[in-house]
C-alpha positions in Angstrom: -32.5 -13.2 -110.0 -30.8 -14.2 -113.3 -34.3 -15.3 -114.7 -35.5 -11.8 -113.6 -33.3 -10.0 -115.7 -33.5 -12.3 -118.7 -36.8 -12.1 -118.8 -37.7 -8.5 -117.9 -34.5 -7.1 -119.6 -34.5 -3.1 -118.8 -38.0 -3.3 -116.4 -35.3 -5.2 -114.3 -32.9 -2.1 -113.9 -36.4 -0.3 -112.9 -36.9 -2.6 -110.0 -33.4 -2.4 -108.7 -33.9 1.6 -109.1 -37.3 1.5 -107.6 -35.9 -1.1 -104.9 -32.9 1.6 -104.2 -35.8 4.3 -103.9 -36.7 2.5 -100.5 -34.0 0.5 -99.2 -31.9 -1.8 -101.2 -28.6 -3.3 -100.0 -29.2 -6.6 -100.5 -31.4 -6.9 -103.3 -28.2 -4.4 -104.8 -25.9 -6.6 -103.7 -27.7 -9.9 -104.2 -27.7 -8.3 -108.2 -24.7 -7.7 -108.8 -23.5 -10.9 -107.0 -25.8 -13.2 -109.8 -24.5 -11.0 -112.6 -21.2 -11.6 -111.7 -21.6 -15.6 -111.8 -24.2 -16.2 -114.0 -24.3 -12.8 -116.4 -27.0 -10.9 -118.1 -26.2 -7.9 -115.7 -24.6 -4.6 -116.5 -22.5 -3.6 -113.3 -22.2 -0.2 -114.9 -26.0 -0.1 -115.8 -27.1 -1.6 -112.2 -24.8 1.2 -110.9 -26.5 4.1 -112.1 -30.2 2.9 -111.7 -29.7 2.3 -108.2 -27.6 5.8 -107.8 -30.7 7.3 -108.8 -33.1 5.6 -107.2 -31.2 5.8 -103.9 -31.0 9.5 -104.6 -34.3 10.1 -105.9 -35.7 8.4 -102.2 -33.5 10.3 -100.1 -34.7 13.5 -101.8 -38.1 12.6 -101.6 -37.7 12.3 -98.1 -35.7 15.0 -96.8 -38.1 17.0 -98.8 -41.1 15.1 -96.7 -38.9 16.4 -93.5 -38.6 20.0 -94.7 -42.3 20.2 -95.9 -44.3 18.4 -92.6 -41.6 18.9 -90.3 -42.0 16.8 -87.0 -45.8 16.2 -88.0 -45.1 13.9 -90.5 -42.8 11.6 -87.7 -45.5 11.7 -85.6 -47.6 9.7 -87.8 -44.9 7.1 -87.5 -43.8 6.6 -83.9 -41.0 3.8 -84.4 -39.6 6.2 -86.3 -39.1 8.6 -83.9 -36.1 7.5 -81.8 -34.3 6.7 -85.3 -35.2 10.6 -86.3 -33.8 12.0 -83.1 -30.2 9.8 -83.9 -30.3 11.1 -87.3 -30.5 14.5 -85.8 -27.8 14.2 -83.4 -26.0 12.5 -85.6 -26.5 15.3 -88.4 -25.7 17.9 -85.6 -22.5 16.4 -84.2 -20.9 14.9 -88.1 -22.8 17.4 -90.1 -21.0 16.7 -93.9 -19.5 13.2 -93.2 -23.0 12.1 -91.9 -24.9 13.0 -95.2 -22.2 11.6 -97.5 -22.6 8.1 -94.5 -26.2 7.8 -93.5 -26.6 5.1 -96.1 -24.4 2.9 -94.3 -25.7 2.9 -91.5 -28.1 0.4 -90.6 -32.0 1.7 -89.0 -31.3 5.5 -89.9 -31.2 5.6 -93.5 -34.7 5.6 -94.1 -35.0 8.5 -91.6 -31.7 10.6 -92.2 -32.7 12.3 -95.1 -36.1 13.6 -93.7 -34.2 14.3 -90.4 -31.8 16.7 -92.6 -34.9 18.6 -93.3 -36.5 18.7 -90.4 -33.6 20.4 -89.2 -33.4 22.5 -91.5 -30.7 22.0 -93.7 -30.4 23.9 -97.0 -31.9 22.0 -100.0 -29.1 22.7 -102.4 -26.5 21.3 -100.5 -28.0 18.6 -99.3 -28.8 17.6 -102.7 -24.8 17.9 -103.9 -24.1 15.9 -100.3 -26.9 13.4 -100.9 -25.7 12.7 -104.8 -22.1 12.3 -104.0 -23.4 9.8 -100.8 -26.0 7.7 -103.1 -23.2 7.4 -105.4 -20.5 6.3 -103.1 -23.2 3.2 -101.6 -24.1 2.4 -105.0 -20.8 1.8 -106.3 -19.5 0.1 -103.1 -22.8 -2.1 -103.1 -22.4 -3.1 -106.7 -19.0 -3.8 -106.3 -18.9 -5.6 -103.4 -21.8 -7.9 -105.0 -19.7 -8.4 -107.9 -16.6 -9.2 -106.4 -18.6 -12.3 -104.1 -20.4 -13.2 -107.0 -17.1 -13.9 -109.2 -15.1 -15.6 -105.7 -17.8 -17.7 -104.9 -19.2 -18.6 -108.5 -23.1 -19.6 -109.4 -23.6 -23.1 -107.0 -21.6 -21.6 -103.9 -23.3 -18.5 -104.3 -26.6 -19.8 -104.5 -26.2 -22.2 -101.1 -24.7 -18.7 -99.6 -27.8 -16.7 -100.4 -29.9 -19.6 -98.6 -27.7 -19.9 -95.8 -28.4 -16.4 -95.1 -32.2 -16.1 -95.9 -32.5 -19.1 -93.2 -30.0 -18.1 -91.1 -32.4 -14.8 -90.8 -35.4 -16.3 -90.7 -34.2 -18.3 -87.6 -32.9 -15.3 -85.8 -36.5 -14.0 -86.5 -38.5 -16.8 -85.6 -35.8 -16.6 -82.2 -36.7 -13.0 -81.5 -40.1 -13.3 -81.7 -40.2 -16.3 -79.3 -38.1 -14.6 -76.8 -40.5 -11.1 -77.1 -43.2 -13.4 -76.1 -41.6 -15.1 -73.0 -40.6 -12.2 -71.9 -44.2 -10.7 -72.6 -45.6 -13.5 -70.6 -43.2 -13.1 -67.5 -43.9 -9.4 -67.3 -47.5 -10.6 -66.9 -48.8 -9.8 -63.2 -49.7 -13.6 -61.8 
């Protein structure tokens, strides 16, 4: 990620945004976490790109939800039972969800549309959603930096590859249990 930066310079901090756009905690925090050891990285600079980018996608989205309403989910049905959490979570939290949604894990990329599907008022979900992207980018960044300055460059490289195989594991797992149990469910 270091040699990213160094050799892309500011086309970096428009991947990270881009990144934001759609997802992004841990390429965020996998950023700030090399700048921290190895350098090259602005925290402040990384900060705001991805504060944009996160609020840039969550606008784009909830204006997707206000626009197409439920139409638009329907093309997607995995989607679907995220959307109807999102809206019952929107519904019940109201405020504290919009500012939260980010953190929580399989409704982010659905929240903001659910916001407009039901209907909330553009302007203040806009306020909500700025003060929310800002709030998960600065905890993201900073939480990245502060591992990447504990751990240091060689620990935080062998944790990064703990991870990635420690998650491709659990994914090679799933899928091999999915398909036993596909295979049981089988009439004989």
């Amino acid at each position: 990620m270091a040699e990213l930066w160094a050799e892309w310079g500011g086309y970096a901090y428009a991947i990270a945004a881009l990144w934001a756009f759609f997802e992004g905690e841990t390429f965020v925090l996998a950023a700030a976490a090399v700048g921290a050891a190895a350098g090259g990285i602005d925290p402040w600079l990384l900060m705001v790109v991805v504060w944009g980018g996160s609020f840039a996608g969550d606008q784009t989205w909830f204006f997707i939800g206000r626009r197409y309403g439920p139409g638009a989910l329907a093309r997607f049905p995995r989607c679907q039972r995220n959307a109807a959490r999102a809206t019952e979570m929107l519904h019940r939290h109201g405020t504290l969800f919009v500012l939260g949604f980010r953190f929580l894990y399989g409704i982010r990329n659905v929240a903001a549309a659910a916001c407009g599907l039901a209907g909330m008022e553009y302007r203040r979900f806009a306020i909500l959603n700025f003060i929310g992207a800002g709030v998960w980018a600065s905890s993201f960044v900073a939480a990245g930096w502060f591992l990447g300055s504990w751990l240091g460059t060689e620990r935080l490289f062998y944790l990064i590859c703990a991870v990635v195989f420690t998650l491709l594991g659990l994914l090679v797992a799933r899928n091999l249990l999915r398909r036993r149990a596909a295979r049981r469910a089988l009439p004989a």
